[in-house]
C-alpha positions in Angstrom: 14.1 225.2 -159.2 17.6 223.0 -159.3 16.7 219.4 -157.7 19.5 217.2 -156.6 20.2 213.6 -156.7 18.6 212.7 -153.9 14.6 214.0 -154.8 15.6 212.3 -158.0 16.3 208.6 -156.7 13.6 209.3 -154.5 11.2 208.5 -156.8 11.2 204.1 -157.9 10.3 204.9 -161.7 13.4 207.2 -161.8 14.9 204.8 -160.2 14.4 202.4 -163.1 14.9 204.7 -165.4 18.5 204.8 -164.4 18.7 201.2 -164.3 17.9 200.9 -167.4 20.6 203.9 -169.0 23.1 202.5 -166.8 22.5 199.8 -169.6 22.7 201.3 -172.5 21.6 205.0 -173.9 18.2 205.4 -174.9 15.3 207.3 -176.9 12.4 208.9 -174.8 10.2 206.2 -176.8 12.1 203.5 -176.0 12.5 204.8 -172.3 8.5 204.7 -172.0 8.0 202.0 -173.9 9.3 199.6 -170.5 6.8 201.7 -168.1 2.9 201.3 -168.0 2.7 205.2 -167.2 1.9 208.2 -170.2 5.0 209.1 -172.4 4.5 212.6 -170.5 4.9 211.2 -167.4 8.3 210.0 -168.6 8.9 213.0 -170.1 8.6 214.6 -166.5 10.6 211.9 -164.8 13.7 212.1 -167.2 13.3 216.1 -166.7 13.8 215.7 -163.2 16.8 213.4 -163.7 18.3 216.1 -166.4 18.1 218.9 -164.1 20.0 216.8 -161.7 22.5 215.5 -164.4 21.9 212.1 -163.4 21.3 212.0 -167.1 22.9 213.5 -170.0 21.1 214.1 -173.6 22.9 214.0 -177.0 21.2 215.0 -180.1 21.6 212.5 -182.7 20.0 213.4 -185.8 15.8 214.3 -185.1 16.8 211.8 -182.0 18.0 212.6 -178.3 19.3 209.8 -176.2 19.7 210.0 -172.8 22.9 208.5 -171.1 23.7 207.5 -167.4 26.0 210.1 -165.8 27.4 207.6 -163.2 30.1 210.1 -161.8 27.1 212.4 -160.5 25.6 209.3 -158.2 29.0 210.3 -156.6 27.3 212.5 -154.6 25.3 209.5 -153.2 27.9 207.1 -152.3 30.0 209.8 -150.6 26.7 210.6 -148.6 26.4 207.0 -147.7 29.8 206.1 -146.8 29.5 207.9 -143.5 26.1 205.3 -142.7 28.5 202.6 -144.1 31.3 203.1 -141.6 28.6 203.1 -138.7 27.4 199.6 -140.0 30.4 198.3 -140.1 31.8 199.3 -136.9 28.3 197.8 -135.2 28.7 194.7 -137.3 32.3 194.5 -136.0 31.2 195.2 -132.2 28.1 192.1 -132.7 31.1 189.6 -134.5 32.7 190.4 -131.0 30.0 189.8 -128.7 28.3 187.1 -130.2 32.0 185.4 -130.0 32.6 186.2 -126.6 29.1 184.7 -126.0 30.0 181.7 -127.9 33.2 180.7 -125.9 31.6 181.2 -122.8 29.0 178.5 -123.3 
């Protein structure tokens, strides 16, 4: 089964997991080694976030590190920027109304 991006950021230890490789590439180990959860239960999350290609691997040696693929959260912020318009547009229409209100008092 192919997830996307969006049942991977669904999840807050993903979440931080990608926090933390938007950093800096690193080991499974070293991955873990930030969470309280099993080093299989990382495993699992940084699976998830490989089929998604949030992340990238890159054999170094015995070693894979895992590396932030920030082009893919594209798919995010293009999905967002239709909610982000709306906001801004009802922000826009309260800055109008609350100034109308305020030169009418």
């Amino acid at each position: 089964m192919r997830r996307d991006v969006f049942q991977a950021i669904a999840d807050p230890t993903r979440r931080a997991i990608l926090s933390l490789l938007a950093l800096n590439a690193m080991t499974p180990n070293a991955i873990a080694e930030h969470f309280d959860s099993s080093r299989q239960a990382i495993s699992k999350h940084i699976k998830i976030l490989t089929e998604c290609r949030l992340v990238d691997q890159q054999q170094r040696g015995r070693e894979i590190h895992y590396h932030f693929n920030a082009q893919k959260m594209k798919e995010v912020d293009i999905w967002m920027e239709q909610f982000r318009k709306q906001w801004e547009s009802r922000f826009d229409q309260l800055d109008v109304l609350l100034k109308n209100q305020n030169k009418n008092q």
